[in-house]
N, C-alpha and C positions, 0 to 999 in steps of 0.2 A: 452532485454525487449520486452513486447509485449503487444496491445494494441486490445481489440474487442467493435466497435463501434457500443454497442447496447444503451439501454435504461433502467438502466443506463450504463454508463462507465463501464470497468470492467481490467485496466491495472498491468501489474506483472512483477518486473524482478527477478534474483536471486532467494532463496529460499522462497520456503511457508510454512506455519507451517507444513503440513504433510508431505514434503520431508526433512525439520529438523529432525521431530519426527523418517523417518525409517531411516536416515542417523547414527541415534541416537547422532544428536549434542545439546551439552546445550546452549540453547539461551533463549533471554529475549525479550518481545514483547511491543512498545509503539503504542497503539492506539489514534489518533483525531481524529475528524470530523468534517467535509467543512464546520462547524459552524464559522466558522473564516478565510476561505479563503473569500477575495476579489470577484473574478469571478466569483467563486460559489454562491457566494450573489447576484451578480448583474443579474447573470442566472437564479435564484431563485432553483439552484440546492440542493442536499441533498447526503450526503456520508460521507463515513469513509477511512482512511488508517492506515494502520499497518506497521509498520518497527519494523524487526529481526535482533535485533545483538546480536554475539558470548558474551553468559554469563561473566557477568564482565567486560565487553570492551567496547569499541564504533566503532568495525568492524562493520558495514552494511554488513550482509549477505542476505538479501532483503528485496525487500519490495511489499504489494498489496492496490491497489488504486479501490474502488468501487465507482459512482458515481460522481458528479461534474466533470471537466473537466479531470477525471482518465486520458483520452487519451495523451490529450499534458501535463500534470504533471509529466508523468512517465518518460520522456526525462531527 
């Protein structure tokens, strides 16, 4: 995982959509947004995340965190 503390947050482990895409692996994408994190709320932050797993399944093959506390999330 990996974490760059700007403004906003911008944390990633495992794959991203475009290293799925040239891996050419089939996966499925669930996005939310820090519209219902706690911390995020109380920081008055704003952000999304995305989690990839293997089509069909519920392997986590990664996941990307933008905004709200992205940094300590990704752990």
């Amino acid at each position: 995982p990996y974490a760059t503390y700007t403004d906003p947050e911008i944390a990633s482990v495992g794959y991203n959509e475009v290293s799925l895409k040239a891996a050419g692996i089939e996966y499925e994408t669930y996005t939310k947004w820090f519209d219902r994190c706690d911390r995020a709320l109380c920081e008055s932050k704003k952000g999304i995340y995305k989690l990839h797993t293997k089509k069909g399944t519920d392997e986590i093959l990664g996941a990307t965190l933008v905004g709200g506390p992205a940094g300590d999330m990704i752990c």
